[in-house]
N, C-alpha and C positions, 0 to 999 in steps of 0.2 A: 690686548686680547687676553682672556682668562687663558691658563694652562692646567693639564692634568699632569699628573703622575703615577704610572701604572704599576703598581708591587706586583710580584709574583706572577708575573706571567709565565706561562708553561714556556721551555723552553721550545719545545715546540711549536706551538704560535709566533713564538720568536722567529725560529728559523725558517717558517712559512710564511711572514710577514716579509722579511728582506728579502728572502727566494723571489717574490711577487711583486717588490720594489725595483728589485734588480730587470726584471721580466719589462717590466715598465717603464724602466729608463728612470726612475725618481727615489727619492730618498723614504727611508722606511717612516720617517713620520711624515712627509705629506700625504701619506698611502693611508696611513694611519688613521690621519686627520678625512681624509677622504670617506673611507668604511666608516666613521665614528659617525661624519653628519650624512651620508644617504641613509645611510641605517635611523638614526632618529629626526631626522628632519624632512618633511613633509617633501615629497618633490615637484608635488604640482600644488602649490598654491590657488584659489580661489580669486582668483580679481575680479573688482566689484561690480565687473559689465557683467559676468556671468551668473555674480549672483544677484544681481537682479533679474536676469532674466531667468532664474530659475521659479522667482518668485511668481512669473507671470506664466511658467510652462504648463500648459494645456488649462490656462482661461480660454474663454471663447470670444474674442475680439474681433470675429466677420464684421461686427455692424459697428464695428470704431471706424468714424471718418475722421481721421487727421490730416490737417493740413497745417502744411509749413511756414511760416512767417518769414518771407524773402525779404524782409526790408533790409536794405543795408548797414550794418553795425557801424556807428560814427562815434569813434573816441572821443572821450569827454573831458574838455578844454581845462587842465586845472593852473590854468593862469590867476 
């Protein structure tokens, strides 16, 4: 995994960083590592059931009749 190295942090952040590690029972860099990816990484992802149905949100589909294909799925013999 990539690593960073922080220069110059106010000591203050420092010492509000470990105060809030300690608070938490965990060490100041998983805490660290923690704030770093909520802060830049997205927390609710899109998956791709939702974004297709976003793509179909408010068509007008009353007069789609679909119907289901119940045939039984039979795996295919690769002898």
């Amino acid at each position: 995994m990539p690593q960073i190295l922080v220069r110059q942090l106010a000591s203050e952040a420092h010492r509000a960083l470990k105060a809030r590690a300690r608070q938490q029972n965990c060490s100041a860099e998983s805490l660290a590592r923690e704030i770093l990816e909520s802060s830049l990484v997205p927390e609710s992802r899109t998956g791709l059931g939702s974004r297709i149905a976003a793509l179909w949100d408010g068509a007008d589909l009353s007069d789609l009749d679909l119907v289901r294909d119940r045939t039984p799925y039979e795996p295919m013999d690769l002898k």
